[in-house]
N, C-alpha and C positions, 0 to 999 in steps of 0.2 A: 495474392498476398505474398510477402516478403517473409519466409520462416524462418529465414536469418536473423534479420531484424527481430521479428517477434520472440526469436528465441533468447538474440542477448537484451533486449529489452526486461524480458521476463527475468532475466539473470541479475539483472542490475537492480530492478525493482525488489527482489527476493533479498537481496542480502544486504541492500539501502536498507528495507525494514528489518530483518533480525539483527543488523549493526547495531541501528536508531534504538528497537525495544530494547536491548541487551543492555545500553547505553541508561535509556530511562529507567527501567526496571531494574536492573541490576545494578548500577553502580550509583546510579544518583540517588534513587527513591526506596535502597534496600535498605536504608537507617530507620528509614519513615514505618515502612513494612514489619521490620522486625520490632521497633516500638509497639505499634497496631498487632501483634500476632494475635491476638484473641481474637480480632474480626474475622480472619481468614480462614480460608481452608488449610490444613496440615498441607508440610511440602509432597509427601507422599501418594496425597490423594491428588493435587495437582498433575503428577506427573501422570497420572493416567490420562488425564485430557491432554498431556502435548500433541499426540498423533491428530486431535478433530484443526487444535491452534494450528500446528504445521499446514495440514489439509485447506486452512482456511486462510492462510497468507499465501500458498500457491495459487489459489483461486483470483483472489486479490492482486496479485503479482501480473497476473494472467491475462486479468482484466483489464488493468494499467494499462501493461503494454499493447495490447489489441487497441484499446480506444486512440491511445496516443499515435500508430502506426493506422487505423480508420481514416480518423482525422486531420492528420499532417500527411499533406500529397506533395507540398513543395511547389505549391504554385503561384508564392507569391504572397504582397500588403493585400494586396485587393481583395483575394480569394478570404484574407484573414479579414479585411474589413466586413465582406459582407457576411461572411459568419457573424459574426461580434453584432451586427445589426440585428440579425436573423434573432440570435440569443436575446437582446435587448425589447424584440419586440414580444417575443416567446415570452420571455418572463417579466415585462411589464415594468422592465423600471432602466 
């Protein structure tokens, strides 16, 4: 395995998602948010849980990139068709 790769894969994956939620959460959906404050939890007690959310977008990140660096060998249509078959016949549709 390539821990090159997998490392800036994992890099790219990590900060595509805290850009994107920052993007959704933060700047698009924070009117919606603050309208709703009664639903929520206080920002306060939020911030206790950031360390499990971090924890769990490095996982996530982690996972990305391994799969995608698993799966892509560079070998070609063919190697991709017959996956795509394989998958097709896997899950039946």
């Amino acid at each position: 395995m390539n821990y090159k790769k997998l490392a800036c894969g994992f890099g790219a994956v990590f900060v595509t998602f805290f850009v994107m939620e920052w993007l959704i959460h933060g700047v698009w959906l924070n009117s919606t948010y603050e309208a709703t404050a009664s639903l929520w939890r206080p920002k306060e007690e939020m911030g206790n849980y950031m360390a499990y959310m971090i924890g769990g977008k490095i996982l996530v990140a982690l996972f990305f990139a391994w799969i995608f660096l698993h799966g892509y060998t560079g070998k070609g249509m063919f190697r991709a068709k017959r996956a795509r078959r394989h998958r097709r016949d896997l899950c039946g549709g």
